[in-house]
C-alpha positions in Angstrom: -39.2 -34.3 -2.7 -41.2 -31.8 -4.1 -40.9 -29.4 -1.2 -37.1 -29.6 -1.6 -36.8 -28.4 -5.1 -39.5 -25.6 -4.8 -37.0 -24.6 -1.9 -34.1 -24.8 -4.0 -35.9 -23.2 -6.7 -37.2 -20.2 -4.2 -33.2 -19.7 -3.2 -32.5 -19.7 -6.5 -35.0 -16.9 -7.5 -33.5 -15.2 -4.5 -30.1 -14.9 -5.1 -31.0 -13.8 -8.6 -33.1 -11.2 -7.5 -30.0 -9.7 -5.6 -27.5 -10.0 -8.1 -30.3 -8.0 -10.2 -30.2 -5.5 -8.0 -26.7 -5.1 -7.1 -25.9 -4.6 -10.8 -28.3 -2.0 -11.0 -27.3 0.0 -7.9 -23.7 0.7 -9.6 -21.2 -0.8 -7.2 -18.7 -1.3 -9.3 -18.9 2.4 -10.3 -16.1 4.8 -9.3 -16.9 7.6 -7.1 -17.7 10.8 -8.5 -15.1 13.3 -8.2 -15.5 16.4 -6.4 -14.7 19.8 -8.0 -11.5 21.4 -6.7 -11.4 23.7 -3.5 -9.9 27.2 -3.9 -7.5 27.6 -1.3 -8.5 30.3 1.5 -7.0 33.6 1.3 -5.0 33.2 4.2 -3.1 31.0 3.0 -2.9 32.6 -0.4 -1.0 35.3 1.2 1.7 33.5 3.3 5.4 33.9 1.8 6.7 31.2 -0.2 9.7 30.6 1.5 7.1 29.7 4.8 5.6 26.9 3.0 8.5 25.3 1.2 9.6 21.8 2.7 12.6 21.6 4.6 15.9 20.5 2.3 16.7 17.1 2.2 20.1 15.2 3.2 21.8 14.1 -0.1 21.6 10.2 -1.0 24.6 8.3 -0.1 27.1 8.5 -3.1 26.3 4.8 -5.0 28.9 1.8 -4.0 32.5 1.7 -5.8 32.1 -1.6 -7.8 34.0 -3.6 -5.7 31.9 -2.9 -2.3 29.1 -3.9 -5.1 30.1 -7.2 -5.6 30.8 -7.8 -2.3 27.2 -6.9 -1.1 26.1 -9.0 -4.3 27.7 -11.9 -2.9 26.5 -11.7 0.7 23.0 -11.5 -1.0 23.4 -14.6 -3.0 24.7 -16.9 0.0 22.3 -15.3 2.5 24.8 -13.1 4.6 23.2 -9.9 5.1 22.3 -9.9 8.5 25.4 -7.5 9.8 25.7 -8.5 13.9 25.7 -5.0 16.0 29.1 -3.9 17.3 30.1 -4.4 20.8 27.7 -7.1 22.0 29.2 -10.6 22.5 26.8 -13.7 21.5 25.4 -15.6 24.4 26.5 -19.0 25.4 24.3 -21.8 24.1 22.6 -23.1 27.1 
């Protein structure tokens, strides 16, 4: 009996001693932040009109208010799944 609890006792003391030491290694810390990188002069000297981004499509225009309700009311019944044109459904076998 007594072997037990000294057993329990030393796993105790254990996990103790590591909860001491995560606290005091910092792992809940966030990472120190590295100081910014000048860019390289190459790339410094490109053009602007090389680096810009390509022009986006323009959004769809928003729905008229009745094509609004409808797709309300196929999302509160649970019709949204739109079957694709031109295939038939197969036979139930």
């Amino acid at each position: 009996m007594l072997k037990t609890v000294l057993w329990i006792a030393a796993a105790c003391a254990a996990v103790l001693a590591a909860l001491a030491a995560s606290r005091g290694l910092h792992f809940d810390a966030p990472a120190p932040r590295k100081p910014p990188v000048a860019p390289a002069a190459s790339a410094a000297a490109k053009p602007a009109v090389a680096i810009a981004p390509a022009a986006l499509p323009a959004p769809p225009p928003p729905p008229t208010p009745e094509e609004q309700q409808v797709q309300d009311d196929a999302a509160a019944t649970g019709m949204t799944t739109v079957e694709p044109e031109g295939t038939a459904p197969s036979p139930p076998t």
